[in-house]
PASEBA-1860 file (N, C-alpha, C; in nm, 3 decimals):
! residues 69
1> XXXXXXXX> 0.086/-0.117/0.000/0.000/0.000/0.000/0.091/0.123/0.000 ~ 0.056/0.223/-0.104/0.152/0.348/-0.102/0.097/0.437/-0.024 ~ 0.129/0.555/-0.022/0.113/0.689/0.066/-0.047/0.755/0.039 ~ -0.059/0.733/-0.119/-0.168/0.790/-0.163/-0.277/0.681/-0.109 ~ -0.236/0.595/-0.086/-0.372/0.437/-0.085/-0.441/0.475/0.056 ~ -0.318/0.500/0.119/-0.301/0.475/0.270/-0.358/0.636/0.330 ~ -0.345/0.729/0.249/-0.433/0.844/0.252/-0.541/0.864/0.221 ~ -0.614/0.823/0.130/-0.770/0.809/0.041/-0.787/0.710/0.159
9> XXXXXXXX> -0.743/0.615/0.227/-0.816/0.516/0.306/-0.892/0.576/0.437 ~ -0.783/0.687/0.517/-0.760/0.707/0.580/-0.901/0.871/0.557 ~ -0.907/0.898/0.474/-1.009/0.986/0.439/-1.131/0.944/0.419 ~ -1.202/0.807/0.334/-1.275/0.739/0.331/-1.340/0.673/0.477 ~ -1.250/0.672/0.581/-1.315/0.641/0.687/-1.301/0.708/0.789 ~ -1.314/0.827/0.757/-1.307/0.936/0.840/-1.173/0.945/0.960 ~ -1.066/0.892/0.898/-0.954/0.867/1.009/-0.854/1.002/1.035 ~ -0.976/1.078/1.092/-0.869/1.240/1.110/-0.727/1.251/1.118
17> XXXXXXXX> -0.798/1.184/1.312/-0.655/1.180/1.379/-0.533/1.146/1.328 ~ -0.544/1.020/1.236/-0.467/0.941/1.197/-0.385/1.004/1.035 ~ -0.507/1.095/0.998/-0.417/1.159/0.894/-0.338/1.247/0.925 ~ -0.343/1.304/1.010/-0.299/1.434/1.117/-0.188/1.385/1.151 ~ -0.178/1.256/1.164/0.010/1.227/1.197/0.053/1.218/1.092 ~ 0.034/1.116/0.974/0.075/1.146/0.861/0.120/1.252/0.767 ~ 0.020/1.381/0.822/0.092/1.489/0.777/0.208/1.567/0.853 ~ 0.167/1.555/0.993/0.231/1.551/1.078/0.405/1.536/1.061
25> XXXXXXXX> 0.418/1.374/1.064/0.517/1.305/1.016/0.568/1.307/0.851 ~ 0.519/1.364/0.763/0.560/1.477/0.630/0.634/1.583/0.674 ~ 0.567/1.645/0.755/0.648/1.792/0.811/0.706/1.815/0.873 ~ 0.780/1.699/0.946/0.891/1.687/1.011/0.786/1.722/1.160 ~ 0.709/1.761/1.156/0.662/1.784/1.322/0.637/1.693/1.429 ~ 0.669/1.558/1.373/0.598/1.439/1.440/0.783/1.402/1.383 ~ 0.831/1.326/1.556/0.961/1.276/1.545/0.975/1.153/1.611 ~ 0.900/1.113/1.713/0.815/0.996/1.798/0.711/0.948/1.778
33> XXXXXXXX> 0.683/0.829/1.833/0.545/0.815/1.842/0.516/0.697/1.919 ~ 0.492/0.718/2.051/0.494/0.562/2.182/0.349/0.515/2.123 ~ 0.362/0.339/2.106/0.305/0.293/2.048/0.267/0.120/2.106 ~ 0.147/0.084/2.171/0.144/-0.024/2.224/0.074/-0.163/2.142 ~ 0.171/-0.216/2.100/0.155/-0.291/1.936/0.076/-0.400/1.954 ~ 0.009/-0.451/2.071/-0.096/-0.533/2.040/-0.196/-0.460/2.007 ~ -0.241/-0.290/2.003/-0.369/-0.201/2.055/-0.307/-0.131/1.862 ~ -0.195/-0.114/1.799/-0.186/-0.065/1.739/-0.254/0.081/1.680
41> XXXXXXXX> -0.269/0.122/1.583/-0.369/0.227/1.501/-0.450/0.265/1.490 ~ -0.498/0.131/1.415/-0.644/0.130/1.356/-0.678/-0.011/1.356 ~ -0.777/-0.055/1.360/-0.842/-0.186/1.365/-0.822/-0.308/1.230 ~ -0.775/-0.236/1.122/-0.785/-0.290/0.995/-0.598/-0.349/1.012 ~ -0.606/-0.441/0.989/-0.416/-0.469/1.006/-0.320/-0.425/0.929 ~ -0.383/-0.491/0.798/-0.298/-0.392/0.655/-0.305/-0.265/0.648 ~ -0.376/-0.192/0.718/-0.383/-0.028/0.737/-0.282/-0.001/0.808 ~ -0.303/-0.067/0.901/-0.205/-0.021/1.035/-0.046/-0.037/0.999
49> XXXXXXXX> -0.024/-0.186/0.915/0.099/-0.203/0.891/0.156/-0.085/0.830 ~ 0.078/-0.080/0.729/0.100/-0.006/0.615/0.135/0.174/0.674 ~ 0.044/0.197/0.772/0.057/0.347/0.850/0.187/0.340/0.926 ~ 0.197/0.272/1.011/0.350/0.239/1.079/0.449/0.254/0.996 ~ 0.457/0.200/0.856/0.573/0.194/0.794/0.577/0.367/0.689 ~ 0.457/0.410/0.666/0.500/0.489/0.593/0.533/0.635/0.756 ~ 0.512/0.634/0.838/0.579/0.691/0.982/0.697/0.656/0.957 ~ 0.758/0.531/0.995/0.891/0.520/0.970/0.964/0.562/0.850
57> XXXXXXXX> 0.907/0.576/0.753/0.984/0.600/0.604/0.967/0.746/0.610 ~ 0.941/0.805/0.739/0.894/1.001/0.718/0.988/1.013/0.821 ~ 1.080/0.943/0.899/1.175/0.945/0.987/1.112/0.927/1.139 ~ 0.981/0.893/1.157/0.954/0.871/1.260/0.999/0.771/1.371 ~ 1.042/0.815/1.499/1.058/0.665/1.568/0.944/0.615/1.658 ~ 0.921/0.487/1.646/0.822/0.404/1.676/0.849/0.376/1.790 ~ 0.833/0.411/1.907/0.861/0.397/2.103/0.778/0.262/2.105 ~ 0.796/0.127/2.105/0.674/0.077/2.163/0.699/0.035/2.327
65> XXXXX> 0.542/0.030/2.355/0.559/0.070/2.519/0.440/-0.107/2.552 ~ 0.473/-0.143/2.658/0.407/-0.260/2.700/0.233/-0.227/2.754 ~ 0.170/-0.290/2.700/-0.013/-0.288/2.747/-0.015/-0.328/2.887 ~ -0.039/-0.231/2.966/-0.080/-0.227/3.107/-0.222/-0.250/3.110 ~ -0.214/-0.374/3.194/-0.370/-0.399/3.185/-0.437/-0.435/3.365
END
């Protein structure tokens, strides 16, 4: 999934927040991001993969942090 897929997706289901890092993480404003990887993103898996990696390919680092339950 490319940037554009993973954006139209992310618009199609109303995923604000989630585009908001993406642009975010374009503009260099987003440099972290603590992340608890069983709870991930978004509910869809190939979304999520696919969102994680294009974060990382925008220089983001991925903190993951353990699910306190």
């Amino acid at each position: 999934m490319d940037r554009d897929q993973i954006v139209n997706q992310l618009k199609a289901t109303k995923m604000d927040d989630l585009l908001e890092l993406v642009e975010d993480a374009e503009s260099g404003y987003l440099e972290e991001l603590e992340l608890v990887p069983s709870i991930g993103l978004c509910y869809d898996q190939e979304l999520n993969n696919a969102l994680i990696q294009l974060l990382i390919d925008n220089g983001v680092t991925i903190i993951e942090v353990k699910d306190e339950e």
